[in-house]
TORMI-555828 format. One record per residue (C-alpha): residue number from 1; residue in three letters; x, y, z. Coordinates in nm, 2 decimals. Each point is the difference from the previous one (the first is absolute). Example, Ala and Ser with C-alpha at 12.3 -4.5 7.8 and 13.67 -1.06 7.14 Angstrom:
% residues 2
<node><n>1</n><res>Ala</res><east>1.23</east><north>-0.45</north><up>0.78</up></node>
<node><n>2</n><res>Ser</res><east>0.14</east><north>0.34</north><up>-0.07</up></node>
END
This chain:
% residues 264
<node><n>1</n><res>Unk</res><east>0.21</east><north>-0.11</north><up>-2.61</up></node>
<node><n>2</n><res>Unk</res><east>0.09</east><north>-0.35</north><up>0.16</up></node>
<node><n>3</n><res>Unk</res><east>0.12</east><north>-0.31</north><up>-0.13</up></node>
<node><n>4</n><res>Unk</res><east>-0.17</east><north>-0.33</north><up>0.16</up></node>
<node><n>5</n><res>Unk</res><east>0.27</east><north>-0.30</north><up>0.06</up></node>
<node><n>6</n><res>Unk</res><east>-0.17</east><north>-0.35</north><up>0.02</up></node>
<node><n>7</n><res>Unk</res><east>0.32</east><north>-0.13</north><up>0.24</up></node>
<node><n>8</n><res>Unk</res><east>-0.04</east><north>-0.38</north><up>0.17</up></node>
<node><n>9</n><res>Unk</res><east>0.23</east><north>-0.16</north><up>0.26</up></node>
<node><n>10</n><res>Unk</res><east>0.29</east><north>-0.24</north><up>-0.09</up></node>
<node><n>11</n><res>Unk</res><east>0.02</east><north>-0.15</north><up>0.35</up></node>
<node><n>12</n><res>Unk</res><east>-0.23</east><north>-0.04</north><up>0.29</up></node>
<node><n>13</n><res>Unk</res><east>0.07</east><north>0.31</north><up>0.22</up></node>
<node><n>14</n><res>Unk</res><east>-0.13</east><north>0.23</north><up>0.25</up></node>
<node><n>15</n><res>Unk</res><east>-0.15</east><north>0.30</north><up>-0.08</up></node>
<node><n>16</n><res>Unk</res><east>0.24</east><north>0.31</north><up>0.07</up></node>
<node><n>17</n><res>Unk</res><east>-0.15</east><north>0.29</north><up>0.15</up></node>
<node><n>18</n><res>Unk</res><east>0.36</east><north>0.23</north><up>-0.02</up></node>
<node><n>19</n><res>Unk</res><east>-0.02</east><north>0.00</north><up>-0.39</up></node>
<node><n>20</n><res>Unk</res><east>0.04</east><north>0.34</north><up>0.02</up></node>
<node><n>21</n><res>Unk</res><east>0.40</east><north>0.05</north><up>-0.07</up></node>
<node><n>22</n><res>Unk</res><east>0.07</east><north>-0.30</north><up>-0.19</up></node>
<node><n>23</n><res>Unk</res><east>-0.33</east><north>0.07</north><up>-0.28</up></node>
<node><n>24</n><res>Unk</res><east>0.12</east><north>0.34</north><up>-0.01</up></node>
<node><n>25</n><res>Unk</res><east>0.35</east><north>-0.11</north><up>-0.09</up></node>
<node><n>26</n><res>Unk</res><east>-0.12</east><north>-0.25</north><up>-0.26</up></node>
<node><n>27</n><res>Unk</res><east>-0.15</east><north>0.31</north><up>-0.19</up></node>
<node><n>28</n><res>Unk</res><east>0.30</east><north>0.26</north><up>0.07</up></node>
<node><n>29</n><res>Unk</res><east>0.16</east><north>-0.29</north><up>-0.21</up></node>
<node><n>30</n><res>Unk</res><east>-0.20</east><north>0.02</north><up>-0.26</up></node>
<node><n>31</n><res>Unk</res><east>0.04</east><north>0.30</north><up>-0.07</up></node>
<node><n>32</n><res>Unk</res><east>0.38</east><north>-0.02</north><up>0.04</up></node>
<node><n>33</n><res>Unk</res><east>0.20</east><north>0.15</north><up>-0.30</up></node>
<node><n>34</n><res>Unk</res><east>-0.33</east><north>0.24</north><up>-0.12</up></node>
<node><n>35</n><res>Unk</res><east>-0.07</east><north>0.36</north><up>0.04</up></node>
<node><n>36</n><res>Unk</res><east>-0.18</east><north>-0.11</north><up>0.32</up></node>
<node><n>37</n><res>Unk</res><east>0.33</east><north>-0.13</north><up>0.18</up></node>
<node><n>38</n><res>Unk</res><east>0.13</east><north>0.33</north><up>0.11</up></node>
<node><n>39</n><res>Unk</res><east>-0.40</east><north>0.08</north><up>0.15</up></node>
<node><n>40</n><res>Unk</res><east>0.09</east><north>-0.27</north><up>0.32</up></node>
<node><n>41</n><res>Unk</res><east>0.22</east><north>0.24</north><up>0.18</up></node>
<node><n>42</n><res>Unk</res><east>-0.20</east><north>0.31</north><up>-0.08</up></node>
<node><n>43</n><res>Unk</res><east>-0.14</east><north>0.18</north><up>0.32</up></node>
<node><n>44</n><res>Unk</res><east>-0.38</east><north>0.03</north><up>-0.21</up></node>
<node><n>45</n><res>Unk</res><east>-0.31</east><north>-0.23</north><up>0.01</up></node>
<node><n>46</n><res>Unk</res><east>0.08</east><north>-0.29</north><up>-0.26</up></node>
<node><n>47</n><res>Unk</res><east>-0.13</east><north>-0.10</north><up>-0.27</up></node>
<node><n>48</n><res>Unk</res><east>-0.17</east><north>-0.37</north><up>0.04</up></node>
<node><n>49</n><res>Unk</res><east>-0.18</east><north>-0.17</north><up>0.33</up></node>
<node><n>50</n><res>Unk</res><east>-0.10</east><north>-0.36</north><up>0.02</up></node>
<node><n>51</n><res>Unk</res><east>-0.22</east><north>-0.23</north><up>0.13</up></node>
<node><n>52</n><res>Unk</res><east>0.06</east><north>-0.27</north><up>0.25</up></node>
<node><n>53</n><res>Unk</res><east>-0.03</east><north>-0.34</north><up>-0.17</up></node>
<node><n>54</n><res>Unk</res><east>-0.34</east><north>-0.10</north><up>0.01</up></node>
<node><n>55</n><res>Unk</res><east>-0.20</east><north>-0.15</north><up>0.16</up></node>
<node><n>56</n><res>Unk</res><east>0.22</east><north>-0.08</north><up>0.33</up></node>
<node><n>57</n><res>Unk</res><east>0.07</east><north>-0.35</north><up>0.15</up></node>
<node><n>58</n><res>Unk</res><east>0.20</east><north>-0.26</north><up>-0.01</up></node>
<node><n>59</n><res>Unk</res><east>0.06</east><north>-0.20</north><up>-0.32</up></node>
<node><n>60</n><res>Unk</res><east>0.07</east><north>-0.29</north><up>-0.15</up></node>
<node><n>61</n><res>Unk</res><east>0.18</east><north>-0.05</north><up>-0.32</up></node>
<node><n>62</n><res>Unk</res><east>-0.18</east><north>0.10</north><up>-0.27</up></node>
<node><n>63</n><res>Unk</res><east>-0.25</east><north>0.24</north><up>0.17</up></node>
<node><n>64</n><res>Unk</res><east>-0.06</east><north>0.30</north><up>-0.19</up></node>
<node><n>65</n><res>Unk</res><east>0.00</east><north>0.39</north><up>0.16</up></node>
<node><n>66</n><res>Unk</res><east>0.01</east><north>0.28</north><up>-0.17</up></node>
<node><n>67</n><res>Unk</res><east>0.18</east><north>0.35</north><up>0.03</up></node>
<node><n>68</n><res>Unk</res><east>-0.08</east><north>0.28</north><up>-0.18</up></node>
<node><n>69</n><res>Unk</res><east>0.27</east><north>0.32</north><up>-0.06</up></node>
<node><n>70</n><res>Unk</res><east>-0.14</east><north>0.33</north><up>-0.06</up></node>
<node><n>71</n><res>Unk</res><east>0.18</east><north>0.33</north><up>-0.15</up></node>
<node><n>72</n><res>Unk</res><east>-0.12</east><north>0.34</north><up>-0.12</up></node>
<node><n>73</n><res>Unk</res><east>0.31</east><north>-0.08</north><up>-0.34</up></node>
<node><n>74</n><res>Unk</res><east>-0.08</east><north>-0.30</north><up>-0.22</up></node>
<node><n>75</n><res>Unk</res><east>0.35</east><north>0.01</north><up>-0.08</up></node>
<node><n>76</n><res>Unk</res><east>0.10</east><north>-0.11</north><up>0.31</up></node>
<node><n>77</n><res>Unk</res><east>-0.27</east><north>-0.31</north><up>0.05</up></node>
<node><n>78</n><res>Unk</res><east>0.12</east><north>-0.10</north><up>-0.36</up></node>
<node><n>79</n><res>Unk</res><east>0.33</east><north>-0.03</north><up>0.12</up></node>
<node><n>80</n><res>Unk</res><east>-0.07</east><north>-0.18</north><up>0.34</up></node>
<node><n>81</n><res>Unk</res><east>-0.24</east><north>-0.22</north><up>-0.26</up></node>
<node><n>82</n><res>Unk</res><east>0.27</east><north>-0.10</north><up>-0.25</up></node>
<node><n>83</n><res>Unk</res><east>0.22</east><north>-0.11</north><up>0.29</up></node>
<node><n>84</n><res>Unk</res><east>-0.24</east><north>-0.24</north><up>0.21</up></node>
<node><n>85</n><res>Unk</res><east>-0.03</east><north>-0.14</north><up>-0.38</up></node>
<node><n>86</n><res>Unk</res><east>0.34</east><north>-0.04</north><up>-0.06</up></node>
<node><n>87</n><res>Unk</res><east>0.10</east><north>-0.10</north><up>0.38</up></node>
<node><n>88</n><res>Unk</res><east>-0.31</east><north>-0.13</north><up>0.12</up></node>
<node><n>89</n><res>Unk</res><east>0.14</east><north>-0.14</north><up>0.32</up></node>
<node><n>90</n><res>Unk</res><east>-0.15</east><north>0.23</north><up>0.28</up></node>
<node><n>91</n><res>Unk</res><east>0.14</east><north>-0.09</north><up>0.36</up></node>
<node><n>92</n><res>Unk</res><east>-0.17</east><north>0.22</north><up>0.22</up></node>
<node><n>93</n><res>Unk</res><east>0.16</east><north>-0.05</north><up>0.34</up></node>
<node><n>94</n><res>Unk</res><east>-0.05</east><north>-0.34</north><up>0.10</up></node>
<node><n>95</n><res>Unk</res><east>-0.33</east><north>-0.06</north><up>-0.22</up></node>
<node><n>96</n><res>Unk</res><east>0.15</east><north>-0.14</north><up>-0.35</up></node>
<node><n>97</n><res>Unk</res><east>-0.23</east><north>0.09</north><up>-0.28</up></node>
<node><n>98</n><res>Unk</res><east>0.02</east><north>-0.02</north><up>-0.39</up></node>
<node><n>99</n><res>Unk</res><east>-0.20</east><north>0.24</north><up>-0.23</up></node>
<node><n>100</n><res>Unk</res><east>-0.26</east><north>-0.18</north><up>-0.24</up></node>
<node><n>101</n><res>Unk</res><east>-0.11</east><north>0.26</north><up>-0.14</up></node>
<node><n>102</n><res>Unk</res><east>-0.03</east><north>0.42</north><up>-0.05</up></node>
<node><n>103</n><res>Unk</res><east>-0.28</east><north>0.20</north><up>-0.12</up></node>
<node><n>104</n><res>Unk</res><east>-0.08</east><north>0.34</north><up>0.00</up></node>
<node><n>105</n><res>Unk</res><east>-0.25</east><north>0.19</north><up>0.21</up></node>
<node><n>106</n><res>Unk</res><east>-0.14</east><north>0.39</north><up>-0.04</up></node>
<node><n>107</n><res>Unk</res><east>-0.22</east><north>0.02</north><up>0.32</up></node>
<node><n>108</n><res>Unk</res><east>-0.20</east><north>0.36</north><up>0.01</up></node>
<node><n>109</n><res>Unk</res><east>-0.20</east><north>0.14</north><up>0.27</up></node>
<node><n>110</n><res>Unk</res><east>-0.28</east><north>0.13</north><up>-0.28</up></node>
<node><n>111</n><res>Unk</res><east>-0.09</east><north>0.26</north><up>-0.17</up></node>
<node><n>112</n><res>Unk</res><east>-0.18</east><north>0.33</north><up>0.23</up></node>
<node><n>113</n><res>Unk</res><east>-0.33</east><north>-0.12</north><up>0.18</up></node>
<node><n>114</n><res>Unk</res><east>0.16</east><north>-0.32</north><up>0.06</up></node>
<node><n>115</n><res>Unk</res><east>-0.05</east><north>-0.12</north><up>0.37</up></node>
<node><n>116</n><res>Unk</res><east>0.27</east><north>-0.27</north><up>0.13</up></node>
<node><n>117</n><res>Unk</res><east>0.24</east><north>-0.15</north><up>0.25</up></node>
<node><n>118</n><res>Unk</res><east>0.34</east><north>-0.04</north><up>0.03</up></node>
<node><n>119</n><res>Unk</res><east>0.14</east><north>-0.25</north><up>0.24</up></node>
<node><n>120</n><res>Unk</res><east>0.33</east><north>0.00</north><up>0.16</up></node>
<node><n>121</n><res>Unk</res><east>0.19</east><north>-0.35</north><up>-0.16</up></node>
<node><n>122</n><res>Unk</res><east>0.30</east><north>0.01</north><up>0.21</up></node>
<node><n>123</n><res>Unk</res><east>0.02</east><north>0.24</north><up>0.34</up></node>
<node><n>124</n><res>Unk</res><east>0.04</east><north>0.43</north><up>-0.01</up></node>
<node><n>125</n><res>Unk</res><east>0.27</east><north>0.11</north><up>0.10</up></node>
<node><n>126</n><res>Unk</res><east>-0.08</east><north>0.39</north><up>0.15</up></node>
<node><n>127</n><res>Unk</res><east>0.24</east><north>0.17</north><up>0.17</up></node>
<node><n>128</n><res>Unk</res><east>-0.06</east><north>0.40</north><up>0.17</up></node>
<node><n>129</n><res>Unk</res><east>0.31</east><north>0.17</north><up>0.04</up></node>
<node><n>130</n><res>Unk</res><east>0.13</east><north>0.14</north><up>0.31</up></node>
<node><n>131</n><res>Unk</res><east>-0.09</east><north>0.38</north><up>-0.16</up></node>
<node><n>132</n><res>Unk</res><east>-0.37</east><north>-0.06</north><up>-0.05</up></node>
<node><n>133</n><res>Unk</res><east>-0.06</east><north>-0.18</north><up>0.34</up></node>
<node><n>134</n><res>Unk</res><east>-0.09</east><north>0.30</north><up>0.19</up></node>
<node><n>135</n><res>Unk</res><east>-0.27</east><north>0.13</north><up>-0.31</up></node>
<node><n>136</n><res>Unk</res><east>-0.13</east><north>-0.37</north><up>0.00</up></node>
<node><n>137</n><res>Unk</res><east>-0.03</east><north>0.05</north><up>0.42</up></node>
<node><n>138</n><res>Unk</res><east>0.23</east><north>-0.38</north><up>0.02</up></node>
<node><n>139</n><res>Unk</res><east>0.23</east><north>0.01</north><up>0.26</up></node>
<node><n>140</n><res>Unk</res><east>0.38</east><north>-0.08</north><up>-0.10</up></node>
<node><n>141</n><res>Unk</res><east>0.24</east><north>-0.20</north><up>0.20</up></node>
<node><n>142</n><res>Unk</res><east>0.26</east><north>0.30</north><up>-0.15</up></node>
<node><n>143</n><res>Unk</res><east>0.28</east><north>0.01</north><up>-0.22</up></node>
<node><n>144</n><res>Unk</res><east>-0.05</east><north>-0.05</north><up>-0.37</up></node>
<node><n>145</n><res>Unk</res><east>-0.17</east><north>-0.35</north><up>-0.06</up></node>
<node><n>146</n><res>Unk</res><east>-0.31</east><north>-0.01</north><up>-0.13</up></node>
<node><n>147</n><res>Unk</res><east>-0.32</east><north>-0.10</north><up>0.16</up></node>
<node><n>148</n><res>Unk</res><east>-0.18</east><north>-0.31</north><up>-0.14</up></node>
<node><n>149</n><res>Unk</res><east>-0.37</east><north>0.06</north><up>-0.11</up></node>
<node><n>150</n><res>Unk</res><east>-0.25</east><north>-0.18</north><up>0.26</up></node>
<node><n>151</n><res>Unk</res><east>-0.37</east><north>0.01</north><up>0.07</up></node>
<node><n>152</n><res>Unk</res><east>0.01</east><north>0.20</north><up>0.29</up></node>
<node><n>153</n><res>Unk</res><east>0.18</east><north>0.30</north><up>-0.26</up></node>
<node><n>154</n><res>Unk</res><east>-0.34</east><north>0.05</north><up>-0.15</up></node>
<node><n>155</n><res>Unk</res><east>-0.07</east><north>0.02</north><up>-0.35</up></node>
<node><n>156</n><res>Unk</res><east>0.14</east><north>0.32</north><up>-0.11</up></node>
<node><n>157</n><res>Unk</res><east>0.41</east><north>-0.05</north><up>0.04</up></node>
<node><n>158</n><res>Unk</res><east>-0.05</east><north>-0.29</north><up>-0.23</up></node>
<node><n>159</n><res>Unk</res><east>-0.26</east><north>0.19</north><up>-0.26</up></node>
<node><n>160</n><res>Unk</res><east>0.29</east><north>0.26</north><up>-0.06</up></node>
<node><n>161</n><res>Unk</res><east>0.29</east><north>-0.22</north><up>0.03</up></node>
<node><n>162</n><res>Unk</res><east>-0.15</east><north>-0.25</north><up>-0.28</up></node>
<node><n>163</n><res>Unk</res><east>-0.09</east><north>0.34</north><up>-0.21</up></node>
<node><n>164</n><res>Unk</res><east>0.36</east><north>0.13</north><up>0.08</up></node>
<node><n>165</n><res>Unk</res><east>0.17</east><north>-0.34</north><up>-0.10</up></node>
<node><n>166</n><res>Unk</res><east>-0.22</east><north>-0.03</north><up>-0.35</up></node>
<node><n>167</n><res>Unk</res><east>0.14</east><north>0.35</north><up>-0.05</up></node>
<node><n>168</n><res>Unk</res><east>0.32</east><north>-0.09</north><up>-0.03</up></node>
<node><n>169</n><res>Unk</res><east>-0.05</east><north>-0.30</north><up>-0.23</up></node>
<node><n>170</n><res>Unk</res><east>-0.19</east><north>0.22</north><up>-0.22</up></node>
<node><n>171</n><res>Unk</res><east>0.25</east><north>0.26</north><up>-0.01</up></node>
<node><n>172</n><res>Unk</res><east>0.25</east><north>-0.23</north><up>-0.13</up></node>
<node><n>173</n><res>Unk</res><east>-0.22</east><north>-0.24</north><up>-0.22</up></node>
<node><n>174</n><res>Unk</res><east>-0.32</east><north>0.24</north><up>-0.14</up></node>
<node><n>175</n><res>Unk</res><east>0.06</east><north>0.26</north><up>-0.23</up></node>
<node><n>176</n><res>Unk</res><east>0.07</east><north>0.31</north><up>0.16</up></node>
<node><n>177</n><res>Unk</res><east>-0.26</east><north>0.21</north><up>-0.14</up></node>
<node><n>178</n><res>Unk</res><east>-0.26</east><north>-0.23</north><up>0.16</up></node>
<node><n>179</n><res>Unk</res><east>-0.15</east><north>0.09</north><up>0.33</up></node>
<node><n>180</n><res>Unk</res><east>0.09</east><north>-0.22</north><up>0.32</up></node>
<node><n>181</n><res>Unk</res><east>-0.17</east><north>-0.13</north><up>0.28</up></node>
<node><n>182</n><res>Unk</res><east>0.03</east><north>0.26</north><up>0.23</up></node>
<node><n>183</n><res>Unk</res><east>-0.08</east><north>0.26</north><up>-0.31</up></node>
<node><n>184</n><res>Unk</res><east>-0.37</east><north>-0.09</north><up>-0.02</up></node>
<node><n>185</n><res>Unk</res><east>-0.26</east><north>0.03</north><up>0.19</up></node>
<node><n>186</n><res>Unk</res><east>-0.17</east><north>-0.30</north><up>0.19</up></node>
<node><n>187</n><res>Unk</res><east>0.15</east><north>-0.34</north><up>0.15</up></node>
<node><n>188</n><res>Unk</res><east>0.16</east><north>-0.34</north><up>-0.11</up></node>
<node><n>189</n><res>Unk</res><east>-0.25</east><north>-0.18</north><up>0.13</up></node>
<node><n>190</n><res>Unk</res><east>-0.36</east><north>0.02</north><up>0.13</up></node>
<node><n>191</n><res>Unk</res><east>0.05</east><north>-0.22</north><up>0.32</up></node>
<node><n>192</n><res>Unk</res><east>0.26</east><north>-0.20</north><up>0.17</up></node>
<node><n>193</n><res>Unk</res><east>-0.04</east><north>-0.31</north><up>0.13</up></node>
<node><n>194</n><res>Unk</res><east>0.27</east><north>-0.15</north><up>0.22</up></node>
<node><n>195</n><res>Unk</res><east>0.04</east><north>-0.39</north><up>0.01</up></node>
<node><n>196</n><res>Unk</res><east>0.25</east><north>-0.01</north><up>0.22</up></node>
<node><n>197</n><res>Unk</res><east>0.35</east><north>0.12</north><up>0.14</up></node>
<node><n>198</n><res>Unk</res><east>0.30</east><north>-0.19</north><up>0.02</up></node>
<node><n>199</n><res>Unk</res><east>0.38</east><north>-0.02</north><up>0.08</up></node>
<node><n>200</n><res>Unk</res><east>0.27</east><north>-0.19</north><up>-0.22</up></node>
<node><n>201</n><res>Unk</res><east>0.35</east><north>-0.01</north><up>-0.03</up></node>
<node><n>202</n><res>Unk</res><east>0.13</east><north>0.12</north><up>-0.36</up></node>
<node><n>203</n><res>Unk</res><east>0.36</east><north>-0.04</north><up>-0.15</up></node>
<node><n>204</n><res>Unk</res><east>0.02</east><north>0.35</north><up>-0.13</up></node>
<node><n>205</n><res>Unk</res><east>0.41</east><north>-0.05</north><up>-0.13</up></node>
<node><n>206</n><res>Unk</res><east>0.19</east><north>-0.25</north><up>0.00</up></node>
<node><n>207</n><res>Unk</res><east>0.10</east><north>-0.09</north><up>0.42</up></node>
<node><n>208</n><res>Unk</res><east>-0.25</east><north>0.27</north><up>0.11</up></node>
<node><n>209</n><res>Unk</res><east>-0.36</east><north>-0.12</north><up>0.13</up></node>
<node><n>210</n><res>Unk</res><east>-0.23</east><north>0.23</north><up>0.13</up></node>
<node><n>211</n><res>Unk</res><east>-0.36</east><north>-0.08</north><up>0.16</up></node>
<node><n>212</n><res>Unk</res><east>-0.25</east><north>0.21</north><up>-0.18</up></node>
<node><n>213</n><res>Unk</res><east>-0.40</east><north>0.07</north><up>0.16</up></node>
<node><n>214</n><res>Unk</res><east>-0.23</east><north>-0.05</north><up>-0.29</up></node>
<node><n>215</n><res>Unk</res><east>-0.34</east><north>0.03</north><up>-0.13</up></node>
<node><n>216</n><res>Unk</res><east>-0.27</east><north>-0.19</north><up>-0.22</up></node>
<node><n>217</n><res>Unk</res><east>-0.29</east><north>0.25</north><up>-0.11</up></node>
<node><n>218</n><res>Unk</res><east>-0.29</east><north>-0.03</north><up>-0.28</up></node>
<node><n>219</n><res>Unk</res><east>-0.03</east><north>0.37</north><up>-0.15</up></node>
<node><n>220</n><res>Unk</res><east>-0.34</east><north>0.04</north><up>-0.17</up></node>
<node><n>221</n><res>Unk</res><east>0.03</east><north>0.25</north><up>-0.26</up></node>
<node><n>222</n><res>Unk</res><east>-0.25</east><north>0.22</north><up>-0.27</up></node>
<node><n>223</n><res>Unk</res><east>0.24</east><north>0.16</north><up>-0.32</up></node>
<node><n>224</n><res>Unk</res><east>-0.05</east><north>0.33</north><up>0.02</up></node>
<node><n>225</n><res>Unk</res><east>0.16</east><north>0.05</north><up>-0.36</up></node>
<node><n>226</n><res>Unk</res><east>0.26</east><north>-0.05</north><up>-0.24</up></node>
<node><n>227</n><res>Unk</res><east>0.27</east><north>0.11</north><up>0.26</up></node>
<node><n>228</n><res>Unk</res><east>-0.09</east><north>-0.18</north><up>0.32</up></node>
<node><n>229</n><res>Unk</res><east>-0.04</east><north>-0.33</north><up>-0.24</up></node>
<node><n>230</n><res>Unk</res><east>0.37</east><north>0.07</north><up>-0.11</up></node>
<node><n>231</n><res>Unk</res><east>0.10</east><north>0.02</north><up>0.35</up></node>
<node><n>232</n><res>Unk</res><east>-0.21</east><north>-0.28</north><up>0.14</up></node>
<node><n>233</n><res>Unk</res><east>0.18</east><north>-0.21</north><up>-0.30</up></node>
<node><n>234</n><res>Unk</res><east>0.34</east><north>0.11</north><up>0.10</up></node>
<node><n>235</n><res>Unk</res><east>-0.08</east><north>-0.12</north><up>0.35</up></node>
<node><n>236</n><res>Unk</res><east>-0.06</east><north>-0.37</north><up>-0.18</up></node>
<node><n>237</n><res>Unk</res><east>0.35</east><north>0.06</north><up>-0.21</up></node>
<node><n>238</n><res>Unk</res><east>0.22</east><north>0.12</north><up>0.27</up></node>
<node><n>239</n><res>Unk</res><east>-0.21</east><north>-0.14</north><up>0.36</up></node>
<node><n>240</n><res>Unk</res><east>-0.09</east><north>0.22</north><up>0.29</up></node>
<node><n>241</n><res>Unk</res><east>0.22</east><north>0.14</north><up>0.29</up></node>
<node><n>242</n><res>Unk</res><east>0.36</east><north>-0.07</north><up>0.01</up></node>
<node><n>243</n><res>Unk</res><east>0.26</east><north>-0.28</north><up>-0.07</up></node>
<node><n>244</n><res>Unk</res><east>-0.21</east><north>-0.16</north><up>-0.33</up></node>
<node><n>245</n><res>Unk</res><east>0.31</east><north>-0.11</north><up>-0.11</up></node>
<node><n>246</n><res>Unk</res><east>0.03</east><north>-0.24</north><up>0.30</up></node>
<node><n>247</n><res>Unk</res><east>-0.37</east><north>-0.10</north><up>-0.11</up></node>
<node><n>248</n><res>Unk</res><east>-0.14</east><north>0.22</north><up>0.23</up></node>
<node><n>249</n><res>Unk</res><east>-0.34</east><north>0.21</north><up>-0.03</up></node>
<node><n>250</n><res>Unk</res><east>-0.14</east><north>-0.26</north><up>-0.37</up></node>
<node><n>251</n><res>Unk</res><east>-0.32</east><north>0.11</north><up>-0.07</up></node>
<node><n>252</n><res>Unk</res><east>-0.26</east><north>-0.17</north><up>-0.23</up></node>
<node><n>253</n><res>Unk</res><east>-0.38</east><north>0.09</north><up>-0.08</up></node>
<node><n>254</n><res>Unk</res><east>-0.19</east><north>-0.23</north><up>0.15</up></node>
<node><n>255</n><res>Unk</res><east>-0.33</east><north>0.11</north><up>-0.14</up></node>
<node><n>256</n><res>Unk</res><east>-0.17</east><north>0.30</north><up>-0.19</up></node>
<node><n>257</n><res>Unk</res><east>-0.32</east><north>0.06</north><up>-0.15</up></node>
<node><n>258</n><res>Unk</res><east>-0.01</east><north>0.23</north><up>-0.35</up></node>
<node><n>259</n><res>Unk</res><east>-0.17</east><north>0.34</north><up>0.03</up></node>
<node><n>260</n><res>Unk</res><east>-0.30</east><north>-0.15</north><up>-0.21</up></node>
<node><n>261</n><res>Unk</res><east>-0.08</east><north>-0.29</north><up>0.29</up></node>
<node><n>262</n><res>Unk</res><east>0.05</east><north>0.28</north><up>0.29</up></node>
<node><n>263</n><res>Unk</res><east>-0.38</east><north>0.06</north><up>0.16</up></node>
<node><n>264</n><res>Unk</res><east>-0.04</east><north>0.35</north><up>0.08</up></node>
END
């Protein structure tokens, strides 16, 4: 589930690429004084990633962008909804914005024998810990930071470590009887297509800035059934990789073709 904010610009201003930390706040916010205000602190994947406010460029007053929030709990996008409604003043970093307008969105990958692809909105963030280096055959600089994902890794560290991260957000948002990722057979995706790499400096906490290595990809996809459709569908609630709560790793479906259109 997502909700689409029409947002446009109350002053002429240049377009912020290090919206990261202060979006991320604006939400947090939100959310302040709910059963989700406690989740912020919590050492577990979270529950909500974002877009960056689209498209990018400079504006004048009165252009229009729009950002989208996505989250596997409609009670949480009906809270961040009913307070861009009440306080629609949205100041993200130096770009001044005012929301227009909120509607809701229930993207879905499609049911099995659908064939798609899912783009990358906003950079991946994949990291390989120190402890997997070795099976991955990456050399590590030592100690106990991890290693950013980069082409020459080849594809397999960052098959198992976008499998292994979707594991954990199903564990704490799917119904536990329900199989995950890594308990079915077969892949996310059906190829991988890398756009391109690239290194930006995030505000991960307040005074702390780190520069993460990042990723753009199209993933091409075929649902194999009613589980991989639930997990491909999580991917679009929660994002892909790590940090979607700094609007890292938003995903949307960019095309698909129903299983009666698919030529054999």
């Amino acid at each position: 589930m997502r909700i689409l904010n029409t947002i446009h610009a109350r002053a002429d201003t240049a377009y912020d690429n290090a919206y990261h930390h202060k979006l991320s706040g604006r939400i947090w916010r939100a959310l302040e004084g709910t059963k989700y205000d406690d989740v912020h602190d919590e050492n577990h994947p979270k529950p909500f990633s974002f877009s960056n406010p689209f498209p990018p460029g400079d504006m004048q007053e009165g252009d229009g962008r729009t950002l989208l929030i996505a989250s596997p709990e409609e009670e949480l996008l009906a809270h961040i909804a009913t307070d861009l409604k009440d306080t629609p003043e949205l100041n993200i970093g130096e770009m001044p914005f005012t929301v227009s307008n909120i509607s809701r969105l229930t993207p879905d990958v499609g049911e099995p024998g659908t064939r798609g692809t899912i783009e990358t909105g906003t950079g991946l963030l994949v990291r390989i810990p120190p402890w997997r280096c070795e099976e991955y055959g990456i050399d590590h600089p030592g100690g106990d930071t991890a290693v950013f994902w980069q082409p020459e890794h080849s594809m397999e560290p960052l098959r198992k470590q976008l499998e292994a991260n979707l594991d954990q957000k199903h564990d704490r948002f799917a119904h536990d009887h329900l199989p995950g990722p890594s308990d079915v057979d077969g892949n996310l995706f059906d190829g991988y297509e890398l756009i391109k790499t690239f290194a930006v400096p995030v505000t991960v906490t307040e005074g702390q800035e780190m520069t993460y290595v990042l990723s753009k990809w199209k993933f091409s996809y075929t649902v194999r059934d009613d589980h991989h459709r639930r997990h491909l569908n999580l991917a679009l609630d929660c994002g892909l990789g790590e940090r979607n709560s700094l609007g890292l790793g938003f995903v949307n479906v960019k095309e698909k073709t129903p299983p009666w259109e698919v030529s054999v």
